[in-house]
C-alpha positions in Angstrom: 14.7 -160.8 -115.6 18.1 -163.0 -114.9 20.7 -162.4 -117.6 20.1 -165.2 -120.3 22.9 -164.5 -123.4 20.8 -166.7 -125.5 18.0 -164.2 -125.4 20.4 -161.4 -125.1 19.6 -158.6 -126.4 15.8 -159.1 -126.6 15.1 -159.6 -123.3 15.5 -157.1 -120.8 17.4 -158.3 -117.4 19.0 -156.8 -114.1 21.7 -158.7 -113.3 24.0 -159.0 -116.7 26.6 -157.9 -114.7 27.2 -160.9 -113.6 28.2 -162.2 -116.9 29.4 -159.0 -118.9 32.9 -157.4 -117.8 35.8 -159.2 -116.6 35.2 -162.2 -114.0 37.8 -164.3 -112.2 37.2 -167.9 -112.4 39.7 -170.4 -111.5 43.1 -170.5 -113.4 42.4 -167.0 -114.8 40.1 -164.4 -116.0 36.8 -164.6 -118.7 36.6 -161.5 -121.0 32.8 -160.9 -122.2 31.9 -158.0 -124.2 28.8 -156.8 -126.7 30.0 -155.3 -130.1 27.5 -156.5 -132.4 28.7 -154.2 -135.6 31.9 -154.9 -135.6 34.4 -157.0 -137.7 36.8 -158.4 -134.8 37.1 -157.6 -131.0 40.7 -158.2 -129.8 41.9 -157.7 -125.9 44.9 -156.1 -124.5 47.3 -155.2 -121.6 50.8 -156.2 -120.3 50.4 -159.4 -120.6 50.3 -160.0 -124.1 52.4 -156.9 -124.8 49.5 -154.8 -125.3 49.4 -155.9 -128.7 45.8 -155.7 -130.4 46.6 -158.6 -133.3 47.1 -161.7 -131.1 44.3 -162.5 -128.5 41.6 -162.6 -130.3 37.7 -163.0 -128.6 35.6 -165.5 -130.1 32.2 -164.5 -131.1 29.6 -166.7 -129.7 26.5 -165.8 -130.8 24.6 -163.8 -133.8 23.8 -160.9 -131.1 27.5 -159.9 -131.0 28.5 -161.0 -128.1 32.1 -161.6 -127.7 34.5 -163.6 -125.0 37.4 -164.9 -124.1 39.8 -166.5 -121.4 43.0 -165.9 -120.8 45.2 -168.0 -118.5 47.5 -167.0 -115.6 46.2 -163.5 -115.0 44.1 -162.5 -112.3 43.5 -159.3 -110.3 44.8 -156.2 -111.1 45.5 -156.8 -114.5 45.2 -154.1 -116.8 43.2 -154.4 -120.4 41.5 -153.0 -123.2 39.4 -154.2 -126.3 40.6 -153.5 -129.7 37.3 -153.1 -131.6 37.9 -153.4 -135.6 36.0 -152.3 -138.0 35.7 -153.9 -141.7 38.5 -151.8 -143.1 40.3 -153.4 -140.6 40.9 -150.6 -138.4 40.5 -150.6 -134.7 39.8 -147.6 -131.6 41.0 -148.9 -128.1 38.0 -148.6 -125.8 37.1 -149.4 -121.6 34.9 -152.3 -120.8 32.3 -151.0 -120.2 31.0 -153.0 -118.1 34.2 -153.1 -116.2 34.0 -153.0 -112.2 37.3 -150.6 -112.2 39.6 -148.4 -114.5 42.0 -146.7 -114.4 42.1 -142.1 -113.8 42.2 -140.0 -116.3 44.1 -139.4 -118.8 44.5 -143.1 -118.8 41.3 -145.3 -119.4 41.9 -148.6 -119.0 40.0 -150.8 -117.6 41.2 -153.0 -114.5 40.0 -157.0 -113.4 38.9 -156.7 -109.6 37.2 -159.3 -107.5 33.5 -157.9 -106.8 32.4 -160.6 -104.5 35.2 -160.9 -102.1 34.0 -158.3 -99.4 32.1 -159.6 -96.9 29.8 -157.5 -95.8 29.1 -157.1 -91.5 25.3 -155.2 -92.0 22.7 -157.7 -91.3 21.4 -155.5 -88.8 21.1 -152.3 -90.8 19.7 -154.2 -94.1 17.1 -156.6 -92.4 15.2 -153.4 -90.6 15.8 -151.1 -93.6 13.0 -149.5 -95.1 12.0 -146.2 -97.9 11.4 -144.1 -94.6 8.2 -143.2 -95.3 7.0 -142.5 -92.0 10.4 -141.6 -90.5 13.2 -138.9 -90.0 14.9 -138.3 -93.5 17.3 -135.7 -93.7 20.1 -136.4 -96.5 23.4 -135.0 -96.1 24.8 -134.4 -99.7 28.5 -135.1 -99.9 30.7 -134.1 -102.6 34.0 -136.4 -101.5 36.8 -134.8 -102.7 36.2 -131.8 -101.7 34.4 -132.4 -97.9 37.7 -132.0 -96.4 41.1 -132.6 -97.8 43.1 -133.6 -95.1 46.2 -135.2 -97.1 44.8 -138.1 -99.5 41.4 -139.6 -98.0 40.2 -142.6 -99.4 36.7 -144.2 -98.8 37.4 -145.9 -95.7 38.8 -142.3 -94.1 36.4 -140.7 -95.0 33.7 -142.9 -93.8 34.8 -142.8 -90.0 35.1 -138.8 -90.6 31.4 -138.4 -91.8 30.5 -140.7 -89.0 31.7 -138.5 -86.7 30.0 -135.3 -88.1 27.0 -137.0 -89.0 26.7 -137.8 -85.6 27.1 -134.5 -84.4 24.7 -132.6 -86.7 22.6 -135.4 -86.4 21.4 -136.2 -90.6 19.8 -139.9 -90.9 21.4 -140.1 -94.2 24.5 -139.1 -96.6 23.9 -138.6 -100.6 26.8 -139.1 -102.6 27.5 -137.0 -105.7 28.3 -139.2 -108.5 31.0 -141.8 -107.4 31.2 -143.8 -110.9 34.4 -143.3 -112.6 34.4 -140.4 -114.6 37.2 -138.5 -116.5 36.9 -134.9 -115.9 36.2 -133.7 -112.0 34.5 -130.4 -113.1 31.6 -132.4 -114.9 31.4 -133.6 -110.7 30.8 -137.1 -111.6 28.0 -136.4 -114.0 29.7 -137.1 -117.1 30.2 -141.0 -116.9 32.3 -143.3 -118.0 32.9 -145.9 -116.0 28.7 -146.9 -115.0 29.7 -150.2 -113.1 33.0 -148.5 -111.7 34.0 -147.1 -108.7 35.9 -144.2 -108.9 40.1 -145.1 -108.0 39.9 -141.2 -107.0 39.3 -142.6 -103.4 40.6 -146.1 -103.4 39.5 -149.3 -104.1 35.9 -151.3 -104.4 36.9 -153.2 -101.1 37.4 -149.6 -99.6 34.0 -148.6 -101.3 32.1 -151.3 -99.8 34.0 -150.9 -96.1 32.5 -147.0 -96.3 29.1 -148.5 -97.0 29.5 -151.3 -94.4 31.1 -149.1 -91.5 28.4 -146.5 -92.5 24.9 -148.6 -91.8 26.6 -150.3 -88.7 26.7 -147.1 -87.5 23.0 -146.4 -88.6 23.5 -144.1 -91.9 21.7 -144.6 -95.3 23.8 -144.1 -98.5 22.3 -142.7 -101.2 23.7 -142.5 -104.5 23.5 -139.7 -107.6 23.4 -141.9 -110.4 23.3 -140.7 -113.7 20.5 -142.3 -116.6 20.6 -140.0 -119.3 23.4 -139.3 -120.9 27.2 -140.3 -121.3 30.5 -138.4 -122.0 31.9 -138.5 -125.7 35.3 -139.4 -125.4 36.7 -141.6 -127.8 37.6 -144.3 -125.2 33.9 -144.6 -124.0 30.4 -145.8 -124.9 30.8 -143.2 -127.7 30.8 -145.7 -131.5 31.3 -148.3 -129.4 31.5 -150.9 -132.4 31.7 -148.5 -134.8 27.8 -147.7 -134.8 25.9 -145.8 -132.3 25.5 -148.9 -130.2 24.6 -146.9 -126.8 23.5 -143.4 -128.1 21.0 -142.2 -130.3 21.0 -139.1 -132.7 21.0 -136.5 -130.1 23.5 -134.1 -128.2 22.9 -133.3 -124.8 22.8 -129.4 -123.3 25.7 -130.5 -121.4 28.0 -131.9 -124.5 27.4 -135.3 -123.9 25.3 -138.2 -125.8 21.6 -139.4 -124.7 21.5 -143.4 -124.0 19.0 -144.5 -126.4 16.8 -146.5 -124.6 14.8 -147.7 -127.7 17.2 -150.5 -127.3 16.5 -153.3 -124.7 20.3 -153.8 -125.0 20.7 -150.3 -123.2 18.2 -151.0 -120.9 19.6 -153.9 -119.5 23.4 -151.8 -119.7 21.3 -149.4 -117.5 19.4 -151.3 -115.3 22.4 -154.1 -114.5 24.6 -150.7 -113.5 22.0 -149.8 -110.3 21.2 -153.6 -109.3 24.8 -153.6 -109.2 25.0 -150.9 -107.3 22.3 -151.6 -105.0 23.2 -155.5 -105.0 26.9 -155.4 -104.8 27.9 -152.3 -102.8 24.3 -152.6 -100.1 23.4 -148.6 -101.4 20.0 -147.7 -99.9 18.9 -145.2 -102.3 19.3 -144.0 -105.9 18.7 -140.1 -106.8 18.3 -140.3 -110.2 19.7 -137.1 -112.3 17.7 -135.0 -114.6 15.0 -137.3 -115.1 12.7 -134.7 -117.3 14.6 -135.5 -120.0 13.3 -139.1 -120.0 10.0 -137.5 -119.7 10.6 -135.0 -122.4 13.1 -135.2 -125.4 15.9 -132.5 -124.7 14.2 -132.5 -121.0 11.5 -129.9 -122.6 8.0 -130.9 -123.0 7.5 -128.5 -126.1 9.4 -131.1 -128.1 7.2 -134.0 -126.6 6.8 -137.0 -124.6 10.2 -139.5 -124.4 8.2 -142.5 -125.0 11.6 -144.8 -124.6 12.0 -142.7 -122.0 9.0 -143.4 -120.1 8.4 -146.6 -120.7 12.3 -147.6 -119.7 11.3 -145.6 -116.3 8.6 -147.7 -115.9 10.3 -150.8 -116.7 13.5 -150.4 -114.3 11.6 -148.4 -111.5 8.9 -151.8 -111.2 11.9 -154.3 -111.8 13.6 -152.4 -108.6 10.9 -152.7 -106.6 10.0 -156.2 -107.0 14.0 -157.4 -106.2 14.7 -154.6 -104.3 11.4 -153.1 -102.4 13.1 -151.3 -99.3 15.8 -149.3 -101.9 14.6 -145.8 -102.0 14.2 -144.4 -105.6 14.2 -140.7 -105.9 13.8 -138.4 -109.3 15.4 -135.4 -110.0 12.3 -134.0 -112.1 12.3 -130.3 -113.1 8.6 -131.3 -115.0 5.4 -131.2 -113.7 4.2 -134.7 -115.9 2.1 -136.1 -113.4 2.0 -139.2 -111.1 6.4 -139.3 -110.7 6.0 -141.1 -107.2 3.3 -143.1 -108.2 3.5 -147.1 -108.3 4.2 -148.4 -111.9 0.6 -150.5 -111.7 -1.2 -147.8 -111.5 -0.4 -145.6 -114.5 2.7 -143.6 -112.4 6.8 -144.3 -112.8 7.6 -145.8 -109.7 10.0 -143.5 -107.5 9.3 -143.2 -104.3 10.0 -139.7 -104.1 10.7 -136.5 -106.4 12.5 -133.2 -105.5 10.0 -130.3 -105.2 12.2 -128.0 -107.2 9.4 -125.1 -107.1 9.3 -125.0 -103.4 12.7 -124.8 -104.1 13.2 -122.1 -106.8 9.8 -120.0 -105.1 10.9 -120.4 -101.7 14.8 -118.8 -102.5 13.2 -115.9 -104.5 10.8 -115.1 -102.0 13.7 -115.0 -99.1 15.9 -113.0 -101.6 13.2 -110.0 -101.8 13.3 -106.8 -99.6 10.3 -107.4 -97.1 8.4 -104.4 -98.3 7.4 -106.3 -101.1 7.1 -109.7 -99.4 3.1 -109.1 -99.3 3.0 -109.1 -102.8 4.4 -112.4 -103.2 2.9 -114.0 -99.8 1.7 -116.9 -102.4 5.1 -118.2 -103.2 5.6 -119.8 -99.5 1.4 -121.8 -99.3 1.6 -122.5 -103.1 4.0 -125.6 -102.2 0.7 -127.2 -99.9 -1.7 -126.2 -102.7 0.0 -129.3 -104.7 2.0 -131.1 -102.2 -0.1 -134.3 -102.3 0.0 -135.2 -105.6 3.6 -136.5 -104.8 5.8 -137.7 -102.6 8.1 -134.6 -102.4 11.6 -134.0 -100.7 12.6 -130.4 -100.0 16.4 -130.1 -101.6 18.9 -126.9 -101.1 21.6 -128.7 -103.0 24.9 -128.3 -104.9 23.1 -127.0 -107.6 21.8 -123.7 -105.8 25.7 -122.8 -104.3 27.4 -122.8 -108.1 27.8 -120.9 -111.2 27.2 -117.3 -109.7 23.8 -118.2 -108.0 24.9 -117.4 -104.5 25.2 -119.8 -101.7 22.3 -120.0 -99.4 22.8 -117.5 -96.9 24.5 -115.1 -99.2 21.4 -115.2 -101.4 19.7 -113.9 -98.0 18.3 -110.2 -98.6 19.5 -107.5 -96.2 22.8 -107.1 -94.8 25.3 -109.5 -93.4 22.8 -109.8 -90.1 19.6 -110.3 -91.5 21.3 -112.7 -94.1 22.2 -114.6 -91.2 18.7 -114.2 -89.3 17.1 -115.2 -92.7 18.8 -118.3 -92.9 18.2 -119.6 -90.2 14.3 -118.6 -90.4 14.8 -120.6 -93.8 15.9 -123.5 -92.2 12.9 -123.9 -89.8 10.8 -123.3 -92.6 12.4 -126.1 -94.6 12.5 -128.6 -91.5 9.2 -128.6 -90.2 7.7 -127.9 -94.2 5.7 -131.7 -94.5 8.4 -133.7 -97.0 11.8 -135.0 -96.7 14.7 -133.0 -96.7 18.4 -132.8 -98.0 21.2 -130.1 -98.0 24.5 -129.7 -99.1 27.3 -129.8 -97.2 28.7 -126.4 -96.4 25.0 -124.9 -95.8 24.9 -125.8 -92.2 28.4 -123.7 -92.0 26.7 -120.7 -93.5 29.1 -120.7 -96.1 29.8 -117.7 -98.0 32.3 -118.9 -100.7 30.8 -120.9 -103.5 31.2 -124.1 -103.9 34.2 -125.5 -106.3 34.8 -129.1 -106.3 38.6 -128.5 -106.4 38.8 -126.8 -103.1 37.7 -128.0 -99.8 34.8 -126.2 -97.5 35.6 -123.0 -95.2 36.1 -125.2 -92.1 38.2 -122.2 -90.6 34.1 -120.4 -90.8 33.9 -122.1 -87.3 36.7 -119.6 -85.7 34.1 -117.1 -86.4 31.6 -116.9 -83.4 28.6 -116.3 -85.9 29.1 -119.4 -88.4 29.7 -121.3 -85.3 26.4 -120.7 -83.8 24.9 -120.6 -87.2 26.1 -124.6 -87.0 25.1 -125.3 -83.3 21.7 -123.9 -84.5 21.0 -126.1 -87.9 22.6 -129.1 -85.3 19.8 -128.3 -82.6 17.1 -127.6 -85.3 17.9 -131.2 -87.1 17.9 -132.8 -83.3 14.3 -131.5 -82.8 13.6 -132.9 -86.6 14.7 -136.4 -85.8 13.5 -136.3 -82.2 9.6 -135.5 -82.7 7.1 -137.4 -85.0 4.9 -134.5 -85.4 8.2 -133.6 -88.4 8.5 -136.4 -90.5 5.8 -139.5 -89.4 2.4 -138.1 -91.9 4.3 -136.2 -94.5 1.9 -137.0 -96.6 -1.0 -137.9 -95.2 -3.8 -135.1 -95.0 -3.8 -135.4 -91.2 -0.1 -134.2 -90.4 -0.1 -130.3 -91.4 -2.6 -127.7 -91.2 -2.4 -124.0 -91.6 -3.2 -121.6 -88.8 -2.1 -118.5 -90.3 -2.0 -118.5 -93.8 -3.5 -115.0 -95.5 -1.7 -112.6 -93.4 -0.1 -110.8 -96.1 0.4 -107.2 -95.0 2.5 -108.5 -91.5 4.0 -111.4 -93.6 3.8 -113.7 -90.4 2.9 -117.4 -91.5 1.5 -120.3 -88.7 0.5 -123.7 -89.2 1.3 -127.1 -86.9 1.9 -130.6 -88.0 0.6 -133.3 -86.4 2.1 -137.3 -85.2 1.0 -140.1 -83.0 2.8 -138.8 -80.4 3.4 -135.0 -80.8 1.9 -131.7 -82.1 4.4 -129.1 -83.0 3.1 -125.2 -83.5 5.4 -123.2 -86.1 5.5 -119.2 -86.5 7.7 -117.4 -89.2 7.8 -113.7 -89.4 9.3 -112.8 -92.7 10.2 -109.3 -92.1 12.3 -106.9 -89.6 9.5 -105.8 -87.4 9.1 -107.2 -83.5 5.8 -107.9 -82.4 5.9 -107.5 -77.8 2.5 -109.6 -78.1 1.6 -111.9 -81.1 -1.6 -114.7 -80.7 -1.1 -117.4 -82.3 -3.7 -119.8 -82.9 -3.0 -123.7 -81.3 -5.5 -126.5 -81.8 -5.6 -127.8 -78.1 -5.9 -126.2 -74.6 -2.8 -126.6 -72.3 0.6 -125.3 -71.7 2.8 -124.6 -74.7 6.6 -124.7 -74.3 8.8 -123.4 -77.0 10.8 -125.7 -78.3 13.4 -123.9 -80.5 13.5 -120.0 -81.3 16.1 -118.8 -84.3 16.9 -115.8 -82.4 18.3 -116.9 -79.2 21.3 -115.6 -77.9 22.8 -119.2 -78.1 22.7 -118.7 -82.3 23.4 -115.0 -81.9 20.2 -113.6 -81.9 18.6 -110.6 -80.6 17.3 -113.2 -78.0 13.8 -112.1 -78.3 12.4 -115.6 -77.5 9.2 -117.1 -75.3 11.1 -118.6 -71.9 8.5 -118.8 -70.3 5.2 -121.6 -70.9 2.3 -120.8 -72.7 -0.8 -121.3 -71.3 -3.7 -121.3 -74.2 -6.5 -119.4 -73.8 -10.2 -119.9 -75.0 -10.5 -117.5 -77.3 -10.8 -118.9 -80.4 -8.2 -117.4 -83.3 -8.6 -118.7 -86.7 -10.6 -121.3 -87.2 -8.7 -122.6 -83.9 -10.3 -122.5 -80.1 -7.5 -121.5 -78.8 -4.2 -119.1 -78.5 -1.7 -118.5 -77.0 0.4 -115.2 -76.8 4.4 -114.9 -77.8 7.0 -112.6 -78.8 8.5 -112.6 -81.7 11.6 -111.5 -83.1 12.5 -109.4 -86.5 12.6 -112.3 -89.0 12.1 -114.7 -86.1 11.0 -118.3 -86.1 10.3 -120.9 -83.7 8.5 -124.0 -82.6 6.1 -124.9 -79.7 5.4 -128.0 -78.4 2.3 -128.8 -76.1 3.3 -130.2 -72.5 2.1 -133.6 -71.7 
């Protein structure tokens, strides 16, 4: 699928980058741009004046495809293409397949040397893999607004995150959308710049240096990337030449345009950003945004399948994987169409994993309700293992659920400013020992209370306050026991790695299960409601001594310090389909972990 221009744009490839955009080559810089409806193409910037009548580009073929060299410029050098239309009139746009542009309100595009960084990550990208079988909890990162500690660029803010991701311990950061975009309350997700960097943070070089000092340290980047739509200002993919080259008929819920991917042209546009990506800049993952809408048109399946849709899915998702088979792919998919993380060959879209938005939305409204009527609604925490297995799902609590009046996590907590806390943190054991990946976003391991706004940075002062501060220490220790013990992460999904012990008591609200590794076996107990129980049995599937492991309500995270200190020793009375139990305490809206003793 190498770019070919001669079968451009027929053929679908990866790697047009390469020839699109603006290139250095010796004695200047080659201009190459697709515009197949209209008249002329010009290019401009400072060096001819910015004058749209004078350097002309030279079509070269019927496709469209324009280019041009220009002599004694080189890096930095500021353009734009004048495209004309019949009547002789001309709208300046970007490149869009320009490496770097300039922040809003101004829009042009800028020449920048992509293959000058040398990279110093052999040893993170030759044992790399989609973490299958390993620790996976993702970090998301919104960077301008993480800290704001005068003006951070990438490579600050790389040795900062380094630094906390080392103390919470995450494996892995996910970056909202870094491409250059115009407007920072659209948080990246209204695009204009697909093969850009965003100059909000520095430079490319700087971009690349926070990848590379990142993975030396052992931290996967993953990056929100953005395949359906695109914004509508004038400058953009919007008309490009004069026709809808990029977009089809349709407007977006969010205002913006829908790429129409009937075109292999747009494809290849779309495709060639993430190789790039992936190629250029070493990224380990893509999380691909609001990918029912390729599904569905309009993202609803009432107004039917997306065939483009689907089939460009298909297409990019089996072309990654064959270049690229250790680069995670991960759907954001609201649908339930069937077979997301399924390989390409047989009949599924290729990602490697999709977000389980309803664990997501049934899990939030089931911690939001008064516990008197928990027992009505006990389904809404098993129904996530009743379809579990027919993907490969990753828990997410992210930016999405802390915006636009929804609460942020712990606020969204029933009960008062306590029990929102012991909640929370009952939540967060659910979600870490739950079989699946996980992510969060930043701020929810503060307990923060403010909702999130892009233009300000997090509460860090929270962790003055004795309460947020152990709330912290706790989600640190709780993602330490995550990444520490196989039993969490090594069979999310195989059959053998969770079983339920307690799953029908509805009337206490107390839920049990264990999950299983090579190595480890890991007991979990959630009571969901205010009462203490002195004496609790609790099923375990093999005699010994149980230690716990972590308990929600120890005095160390402020709790009522109603934990187990002491071992376990099972009995032989059998207790649920199990031959043995052992007895504990637990807490009002307490959770905790054992551990068998070797």
């Amino acid at each position: 699928m190498s770019f070919d221009v001669t079968t451009f744009p027929h053929q679908l490839s990866h790697d047009a980058y390469r020839y699109f955009g603006a290139h250095l080559v010796e004695g200047g810089v080659v201009f190459r741009v697709y515009a197949p409806s209209a008249a002329k193409v010009s290019l401009a910037g400072a060096f001819n004046g910015w004058n749209y009548y004078q350097d002309w580009m030279h079509r070269i073929n019927d496709a469209g495809v324009y280019e041009l060299f220009v002599a004694g410029i080189g890096e930095w050098t500021v353009y734009k293409f004048g495209i004309f239309d019949h009547q002789g009139a001309y709208v300046e746009k970007s490149d869009p397949y320009g490496f770097y542009h300039e922040l809003a309100p101004g829009y042009a595009s800028k020449v920048v040397d992509i293959n000058r960084y040398q990279f110093n990550d052999d040893a993170w990208m030759t044992k790399r893999t989609t973490n299958m079988d390993k620790p996976m909890h993702i970090y998301e990162v919104h960077l301008g607004s993480w800290v704001h500690d005068g003006i951070d660029t990438y490579e600050s803010l790389a040795y900062k995150l380094i630094d906390y991701l080392q103390f919470m311990q995450y494996t892995h950061v996910e970056l909202m959308p870094i491409t250059e975009h115009p407007f920072l309350g659209s948080w990246g997700y209204q695009v204009t710049g697909f093969f850009a960097v965003t100059e909000r943070y520095g430079s490319l070089d700087q971009f690349k240096k926070f990848v590379d000092v990142l993975h030396q340290h052992g931290y996967g980047i993953i990056l929100d990337i953005v395949p359906v739509h695109f914004v509508k200002d004038a400058h953009g993919l919007r008309q490009f030449d004069g026709s809808a080259l990029y977009e089809n008929v349709d407007e977006s819920e969010w205002g913006t345009l829908y790429f129409d991917y009937s075109r292999v042209a747009n494809q290849t546009f779309f495709l060639s950003s993430v190789a790039y990506w992936i190629e250029m800049c070493h990224i380990d993952g893509l999380r691909m945004d609001a990918v029912s809408h390729l599904i569905y048109y309009q993202g609803n399946r009432d107004h039917g399948v997306n065939e483009p849709g689907i089939h460009f899915l298909k297409t990019m998702n089996a072309c990654l994987k064959a270049n690229y088979p250790t680069v995670m792919l991960i759907a954001e998919d609201s649908s339930d169409y069937g077979k997301v993380t399924h390989p390409v060959a047989d009949g599924g879209l290729g990602f490697d994993y999709k977000w389980d938005l309803g664990w997501m939305n049934d899990t939030l409204r089931y911690y939001m309700l008064d516990p008197v009527y928990k027992k009505d609604h006990h389904h809404a925490i098993t129904f996530s293992m009743a379809y579990f297995y027919s993907e490969r799902f990753l828990m997410p609590l992210s930016h999405d659920e802390v915006v636009h009046g929804k609460k942020t996590i712990v606020d969204k907590m029933w009960g008062d400013y306590d029990q929102k806390f012991a909640l929370a943190k009952n939540l967060y054991m659910y979600m870490l020992t739950h079989p699946g990946k996980k992510l969060n976003f930043m701020g929810n391991e503060l307990a923060h209370f403010r909702e999130w706004d892009e233009e300000k940075p997090l509460d860090w002062f929270l962790l003055d306050y004795s309460r947020h501060d152990a709330f912290r220490r706790y989600m640190r220790d709780l993602n330490h026991v995550y990444t520490h013990h196989d039993a969490l992460y090594e069979k999310d999904y195989t059959l053998d790695g969770f079983k339920w012990i307690e799953v029908d008591n509805s009337d206490l609200s107390i839920f049990s299960y264990y999950r299983a590794g090579t190595t480890s076996t890991i007991i979990v107990v959630l009571n969901m409601t205010p009462n203490a129980y002195e004496t609790y049995d609790v099923g375990v599937p093999e005699a010994g001594v149980y230690r716990e492991l972590i308990n929600s309500e120890k005095a160390i995270y402020e709790g009522c310090d109603m934990t187990n200190y002491t071992t376990l020793s099972s009995s032989t009375e059998p207790l649920h389909q199990l031959d043995y139990r052992i007895r504990t305490r637990i807490a009002p809206f307490g959770s905790m972990m054992f551990i068998k003793e070797s």
